[in-house]
C-alpha positions, 0 to 999 in steps of 0.5 A: 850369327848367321841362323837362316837363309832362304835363296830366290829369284829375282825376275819381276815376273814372279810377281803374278800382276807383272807377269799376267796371263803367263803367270801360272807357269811360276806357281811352283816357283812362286810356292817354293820361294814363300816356304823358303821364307816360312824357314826365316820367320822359323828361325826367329831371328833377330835381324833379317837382310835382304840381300840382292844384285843391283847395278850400283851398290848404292849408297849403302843398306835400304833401311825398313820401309823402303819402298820398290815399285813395278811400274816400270814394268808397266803394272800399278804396284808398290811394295815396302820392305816391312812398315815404317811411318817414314819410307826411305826416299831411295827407291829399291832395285828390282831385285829387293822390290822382288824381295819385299813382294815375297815378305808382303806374300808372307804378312813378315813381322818376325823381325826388323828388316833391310836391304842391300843392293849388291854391285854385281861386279863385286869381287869374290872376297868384297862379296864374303866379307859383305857377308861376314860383317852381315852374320856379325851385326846381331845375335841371330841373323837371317838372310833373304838371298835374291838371285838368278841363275845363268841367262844363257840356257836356250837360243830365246834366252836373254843372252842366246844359247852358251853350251856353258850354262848348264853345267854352270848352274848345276853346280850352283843347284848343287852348292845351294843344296848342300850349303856348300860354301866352299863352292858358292866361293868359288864360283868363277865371276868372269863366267857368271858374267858372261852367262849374265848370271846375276846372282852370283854375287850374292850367293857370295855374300850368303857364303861369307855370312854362313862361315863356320855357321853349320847350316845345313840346305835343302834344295826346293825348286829348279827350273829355266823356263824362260833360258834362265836358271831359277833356284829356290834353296833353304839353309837353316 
């Protein structure tokens, strides 16, 4: 079952090395995102998921020790998805390797850990019964939710200006605040891909696995610095 979730973005530039010299314009990103994952080692859950979009769903979970890199951003830096004596040869996707730097921030040790790169063209109802055979493979289950917003928020964004984007993630800023399942579900997938929001399906998931759970969220942080939305929510 399904006890906490903690929802972050996923821009490597999170991560203050990769970032550089524009990384204080994160700090209140960054801080919201280590108290959202405060709220999962709060829960004492048995098993903790970290659940981010991937290009390729991958051949299944990474299992605990998998390792990420940013070197492809051209910063000298791995990071792992908790300790293991054997990592897993599969490499993270940059969403989970954004993922295993927040937990690296937070010493996590609260529980055994794993991650699953999410296709982002998964369909609504693939993405929710992901999510229900997450919540259903332990007693006390959290999620830690990688995702960005719509890219689309100013003319210098990723993917231009789209007057759309707005109101796109005020919604998922709404449905993330209130722990509104009914509305991450619903969210349109042809418009989160045109407003290249990669998030989407992974919201879907948290969706899925929060079924009849009554998790109550808090929105922390919301904010398009760069013309992409950033969220930051916490469901316990």
């Amino acid at each position: 079952m399904l006890v906490a979730a903690a929802v972050c973005p996923c821009p490597p530039v999170l991560v203050p090395e990769v970032a550089s010299g524009a990384a204080p314009e994160l700090d209140g990103l960054r801080a919201a995102a280590l108290d959202a994952v405060g709220v999962l080692a709060a829960a004492r859950p048995d098993r903790l998921v970290v659940v981010g979009p991937a290009e390729q769903a991958g051949r299944g979970p990474h299992g605990q020790g998998a390792v990420g890199s940013f070197r492809g951003f051209g910063v000298d830096l791995d990071v792992s998805l908790g300790a293991s004596e054997t990592p897993p040869e599969r490499p993270l996707p940059p969403s989970l390797s954004v993922g295993a730097w927040l937990l690296a921030r937070t010493d996590w040790a609260d529980a055994p850990v794993e991650g699953l790169g999410v296709g982002e063209p998964l369909a609504a109802d693939r993405c929710a019964q992901v999510g229900r055979e997450i919540a259903a493979s332990a007693k006390r289950v959290a999620l830690l939710v990688m995702g960005d917003g719509s890219a689309c928020r100013t003319v210098k964004a990723p993917g231009y200006y789209d007057e759309r984007a707005e109101d796109f993630d005020a919604a998922v800023a709404r449905a993330l605040g209130a722990a509104d399942t009914e509305a991450l579900a619903g969210l349109d997938a042809e418009l989160a891909s045109e407003l290249k929001a990669s998030g989407r399906v992974c919201w879907q998931v948290l969706a899925g696995a929060a079924e009849g759970a009554g998790l109550r969220g808090e929105l922390l942080r919301e904010e398009a610095p760069y013309g992409v939305g950033y969220f930051v929510a916490a469901w316990s």
